[in-house]
C-alpha positions in Angstrom: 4.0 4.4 -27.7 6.8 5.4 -25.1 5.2 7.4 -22.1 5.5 11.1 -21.6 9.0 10.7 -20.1 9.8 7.4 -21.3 10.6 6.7 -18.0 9.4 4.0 -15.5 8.2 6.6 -13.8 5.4 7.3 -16.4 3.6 4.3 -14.1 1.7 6.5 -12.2 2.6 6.0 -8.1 6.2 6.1 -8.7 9.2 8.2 -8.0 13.3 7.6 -8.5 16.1 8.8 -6.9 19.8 9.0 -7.9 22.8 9.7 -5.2 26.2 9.3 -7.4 30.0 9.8 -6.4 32.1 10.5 -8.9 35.6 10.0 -7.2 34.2 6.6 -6.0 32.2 5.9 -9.8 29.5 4.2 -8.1 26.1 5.0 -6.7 22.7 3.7 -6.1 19.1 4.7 -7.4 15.8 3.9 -5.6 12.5 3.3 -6.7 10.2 4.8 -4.2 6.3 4.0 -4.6 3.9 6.5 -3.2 2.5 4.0 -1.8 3.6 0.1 -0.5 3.4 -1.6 -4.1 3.3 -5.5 -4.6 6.5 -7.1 -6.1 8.1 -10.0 -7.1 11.3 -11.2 -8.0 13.2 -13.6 -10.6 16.7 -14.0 -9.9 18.4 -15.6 -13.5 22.3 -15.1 -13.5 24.6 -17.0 -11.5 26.2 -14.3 -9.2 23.2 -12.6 -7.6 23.9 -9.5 -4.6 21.0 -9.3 -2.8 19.0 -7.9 0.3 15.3 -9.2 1.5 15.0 -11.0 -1.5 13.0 -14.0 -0.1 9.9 -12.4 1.3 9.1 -11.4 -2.7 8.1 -15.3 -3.4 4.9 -15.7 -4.1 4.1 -18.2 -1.0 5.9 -15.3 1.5 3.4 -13.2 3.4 4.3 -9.6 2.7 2.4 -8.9 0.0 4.3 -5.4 -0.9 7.6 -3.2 -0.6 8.2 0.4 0.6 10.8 1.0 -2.3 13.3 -1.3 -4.2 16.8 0.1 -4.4 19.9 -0.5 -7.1 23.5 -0.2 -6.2 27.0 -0.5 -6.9 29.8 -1.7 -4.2 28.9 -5.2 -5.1 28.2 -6.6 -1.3 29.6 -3.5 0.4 26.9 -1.8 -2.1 23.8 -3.4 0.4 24.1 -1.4 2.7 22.1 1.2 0.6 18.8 -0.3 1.7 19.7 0.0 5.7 20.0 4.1 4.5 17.2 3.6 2.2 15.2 1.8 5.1 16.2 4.2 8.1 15.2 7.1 6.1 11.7 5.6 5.4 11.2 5.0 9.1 12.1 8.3 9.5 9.2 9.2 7.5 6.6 6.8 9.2 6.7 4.4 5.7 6.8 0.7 6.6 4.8 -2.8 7.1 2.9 -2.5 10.5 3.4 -5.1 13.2 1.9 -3.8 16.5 3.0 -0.2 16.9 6.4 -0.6 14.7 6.7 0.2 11.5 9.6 -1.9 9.5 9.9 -0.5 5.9 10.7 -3.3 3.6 13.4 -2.3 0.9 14.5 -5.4 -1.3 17.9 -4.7 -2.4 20.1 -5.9 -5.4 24.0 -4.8 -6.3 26.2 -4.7 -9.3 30.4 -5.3 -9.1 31.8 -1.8 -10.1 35.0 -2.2 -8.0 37.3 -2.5 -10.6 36.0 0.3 -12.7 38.9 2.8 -12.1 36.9 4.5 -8.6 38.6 5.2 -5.3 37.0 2.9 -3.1 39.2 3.0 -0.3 36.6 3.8 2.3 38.2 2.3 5.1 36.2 0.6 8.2 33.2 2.7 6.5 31.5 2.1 2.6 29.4 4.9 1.9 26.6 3.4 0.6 24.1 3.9 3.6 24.5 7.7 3.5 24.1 7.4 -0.6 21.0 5.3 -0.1 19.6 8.5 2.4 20.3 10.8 -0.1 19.0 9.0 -3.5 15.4 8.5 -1.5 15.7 12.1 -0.3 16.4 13.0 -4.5 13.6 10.9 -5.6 11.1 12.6 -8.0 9.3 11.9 -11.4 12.1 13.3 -13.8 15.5 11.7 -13.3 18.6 11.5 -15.6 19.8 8.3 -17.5 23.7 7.0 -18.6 26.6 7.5 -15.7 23.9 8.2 -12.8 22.7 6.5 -9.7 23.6 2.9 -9.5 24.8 3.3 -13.4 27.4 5.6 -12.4 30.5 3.5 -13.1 29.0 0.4 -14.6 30.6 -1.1 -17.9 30.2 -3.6 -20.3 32.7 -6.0 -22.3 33.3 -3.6 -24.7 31.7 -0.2 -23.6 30.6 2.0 -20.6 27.4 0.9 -19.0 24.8 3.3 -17.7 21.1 3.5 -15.9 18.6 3.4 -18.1 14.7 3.6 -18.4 11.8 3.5 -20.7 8.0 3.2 -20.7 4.9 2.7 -22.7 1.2 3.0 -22.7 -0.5 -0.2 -24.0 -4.0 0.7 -26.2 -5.9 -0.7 -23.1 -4.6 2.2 -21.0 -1.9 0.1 -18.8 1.3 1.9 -18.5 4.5 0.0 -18.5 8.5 0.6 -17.7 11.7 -0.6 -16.6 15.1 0.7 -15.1 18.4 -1.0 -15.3 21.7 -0.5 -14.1 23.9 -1.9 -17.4 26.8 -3.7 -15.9 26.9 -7.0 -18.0 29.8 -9.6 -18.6 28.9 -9.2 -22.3 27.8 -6.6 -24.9 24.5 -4.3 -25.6 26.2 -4.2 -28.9 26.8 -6.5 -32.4 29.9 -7.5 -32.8 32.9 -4.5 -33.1 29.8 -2.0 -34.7 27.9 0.4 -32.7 24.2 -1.1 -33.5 22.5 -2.2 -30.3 21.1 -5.8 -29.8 18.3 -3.9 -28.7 17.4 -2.4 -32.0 14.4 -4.4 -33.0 12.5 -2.3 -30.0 13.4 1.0 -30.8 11.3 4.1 -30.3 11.8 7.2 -32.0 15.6 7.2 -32.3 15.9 6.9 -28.6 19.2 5.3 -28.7 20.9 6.9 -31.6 18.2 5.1 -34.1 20.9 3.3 -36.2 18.7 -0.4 -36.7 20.2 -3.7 -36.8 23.6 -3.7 -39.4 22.9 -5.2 -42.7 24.5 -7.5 -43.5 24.9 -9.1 -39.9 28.8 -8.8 -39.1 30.5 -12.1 -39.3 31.7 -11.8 -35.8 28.0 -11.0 -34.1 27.2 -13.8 -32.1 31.1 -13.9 -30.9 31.1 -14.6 -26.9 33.4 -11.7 -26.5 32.7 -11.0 -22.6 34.9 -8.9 -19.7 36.7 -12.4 -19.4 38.8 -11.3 -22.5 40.3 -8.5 -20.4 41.0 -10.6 -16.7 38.0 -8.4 -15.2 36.2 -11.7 -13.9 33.3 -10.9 -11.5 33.0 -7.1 -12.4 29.5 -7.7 -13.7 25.8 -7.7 -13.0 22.5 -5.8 -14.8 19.7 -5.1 -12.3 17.0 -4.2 -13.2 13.2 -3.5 -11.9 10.2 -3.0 -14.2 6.6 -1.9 -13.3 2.8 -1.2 -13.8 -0.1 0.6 -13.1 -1.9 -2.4 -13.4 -3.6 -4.5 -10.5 -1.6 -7.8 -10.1 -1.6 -10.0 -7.2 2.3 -11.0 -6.2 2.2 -14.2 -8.0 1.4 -12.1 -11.5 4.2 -9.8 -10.3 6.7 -12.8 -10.4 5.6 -13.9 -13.9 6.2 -10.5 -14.7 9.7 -10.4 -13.6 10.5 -13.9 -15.2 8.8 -12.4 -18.9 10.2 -8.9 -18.3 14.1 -11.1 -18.2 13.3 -11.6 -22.3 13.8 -7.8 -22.6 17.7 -9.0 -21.0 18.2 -11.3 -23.5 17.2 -9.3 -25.7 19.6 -6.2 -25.3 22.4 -8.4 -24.7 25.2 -11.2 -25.6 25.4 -13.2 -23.7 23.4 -12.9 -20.5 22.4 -14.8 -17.4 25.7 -16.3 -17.3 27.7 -17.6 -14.2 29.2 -14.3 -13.9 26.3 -12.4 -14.2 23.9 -12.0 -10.9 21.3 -10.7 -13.9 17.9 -10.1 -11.5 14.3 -8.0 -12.3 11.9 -6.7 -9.7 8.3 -6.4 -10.7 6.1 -3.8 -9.1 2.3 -3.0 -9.4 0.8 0.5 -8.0 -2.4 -1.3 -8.5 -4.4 1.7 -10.2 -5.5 0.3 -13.3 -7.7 -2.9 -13.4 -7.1 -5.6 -16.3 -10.2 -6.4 -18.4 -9.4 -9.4 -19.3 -6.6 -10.9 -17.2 -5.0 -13.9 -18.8 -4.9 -11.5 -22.3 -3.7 -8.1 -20.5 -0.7 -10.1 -18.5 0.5 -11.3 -22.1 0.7 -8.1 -23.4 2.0 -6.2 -20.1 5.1 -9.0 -19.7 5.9 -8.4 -23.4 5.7 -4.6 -23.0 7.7 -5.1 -19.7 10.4 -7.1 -22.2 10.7 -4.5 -24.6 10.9 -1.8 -22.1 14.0 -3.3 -20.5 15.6 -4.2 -23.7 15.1 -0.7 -25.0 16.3 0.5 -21.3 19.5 -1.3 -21.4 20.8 0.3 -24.8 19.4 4.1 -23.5 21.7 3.3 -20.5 24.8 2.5 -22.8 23.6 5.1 -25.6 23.5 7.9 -22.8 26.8 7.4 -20.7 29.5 9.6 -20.3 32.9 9.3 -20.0 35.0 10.0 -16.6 38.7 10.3 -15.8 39.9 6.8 -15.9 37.3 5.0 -17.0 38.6 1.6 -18.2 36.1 1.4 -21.7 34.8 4.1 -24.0 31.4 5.3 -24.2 29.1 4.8 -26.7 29.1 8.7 -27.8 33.0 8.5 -27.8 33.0 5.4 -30.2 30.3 5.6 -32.6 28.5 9.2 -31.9 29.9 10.3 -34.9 
């Protein structure tokens, strides 16, 4: 069953922030740890954005992060985790080495340039001063749809969105994800309004409509952004997490299962367009009884979570002047 906010921040240990312009429709969101949490990384699309990425591998020595942060601004968007990381230093967070403190803040970006935003910023993005302020925001109840790094993502055929979900396995183990939705494909079958995601479903959390029966003949169409000469506006970043003790290597097989949840919830994914990427964190507050058994059921609960997380995300947007798609609400709310 979903947690008590079915939100990723039902993992005990965690926090999320959201800083959001609406004139710009972009953003970014952080996921700040109460304490340093071990993470991994698996990077599967083709088109990847990305900040202190390396040092996640399991061979690297640092064995945890300060916070993990999601942005739009595509490369102008990393910036976020310099704001995200001066305003942790500020606040005496970070890996020690002598007397310093360097907070470590792996970063990841989506391509929301195109969306219909001003982004003429000049000499200056904005995204260092959004990261500041989405740490300072962060706290247990956050909103989903056209928030944080969701705020002006889209899809092939409808608005994307930050979404999150949760559950408690019978063991105990809590589990969730985020996402910001900005794929090259769809969340949804064919020219209806049922998500992909459908199978995974709890409690009507994204409209509750099932898969369509019969299966439309168009439903496994590649019907991507590429239709509409928006190459490269893409991306779905994502981060999932437990409460669960896992060394860094079990943190990467966690992100590589938790990528099932992707291609899951949409059609198609992890293409060359797509810089599709999930980081895995532990709090490390809940000890597995029996490891090898537990890390099956956590990666397929970390699946499911981002698979439902992606379609909340869509399912939640809401439309802004200019946006270049419709919302789901708009579409098929009715």
């Amino acid at each position: 069953m979903p947690g008590q906010r079915n939100l990723i921040t039902d993992v005990p240990g965690l926090r999320v922030g959201h800083a959001s312009n609406p004139d710009l429709k972009s953003g970014v969101t952080v996921l700040f740890p109460d304490e340093s949490a071990v993470a991994s990384v698996a990077i599967h699309g083709g088109a990847p954005g990305t900040r202190e990425i390396a040092l996640l591998e399991p061979e690297q020595t640092v064995e945890k992060v300060d916070a993990i942060v999601l942005a739009g601004g595509s490369a102008f968007g990393l910036d976020a985790g310099a704001g995200v990381q001066g305003r942790l230093a500020e606040l005496g967070h970070g890996y020690a080495v002598g007397p310093v403190r360097v907070p470590i803040v792996p970063t990841a970006i989506l391509f929301d340039l195109l969306n219909g935003g001003n982004k003429g910023w000049g000499s200056h993005a904005p995204y260092r001063d959004l990261g500041r302020a989405a740490l300072d925001d962060a706290r247990h109840d956050f909103q989903l749809g056209s928030f944080g790094a969701g705020t002006g993502a889209t899809t092939a055929n409808l608005k994307g969105g930050l979404g999150s979900a949760s559950v408690v396995l019978d063991n105990g183990i809590t589990v969730g994800a985020i996402v910001g939705v900005n794929a090259l494909g769809r969340a949804t079958i064919g020219d209806t309004g049922h998500f992909w995601a459908a199978p995974f479903e709890q409690n009507g959390e994204f409209g509750g409509l099932g898969l369509p029966h019969p299966l439309p003949a168009n439903a496994v169409d590649v019907k991507t952004k590429l239709d509409a000469l928006k190459a490269g506006a893409n991306t779905t970043i994502a981060a999932v997490a437990t409460d669960a003790i896992l060394t860094k290597s079990e943190a990467k097989r966690l992100a590589v299962m938790a990528h099932d949840g992707l291609a899951r919830a949409l059609w198609p994914a992890h293409t060359p367009l797509d810089g599709d990427l999930v980081f895995a964190l532990s709090t490390g507050q809940r000890r597995m009884d029996r490891a090898l058994e537990d890390m099956v059921q956590i990666g397929a609960a970390a699946a499911s979570c981002l698979a439902r997380a992606i379609a909340r995300g869509i399912y939640h947007a809401r439309a802004a002047e200019g946006d270049p798609v419709p919302t789901w609400s708009a579409k098929f709310g009715k």
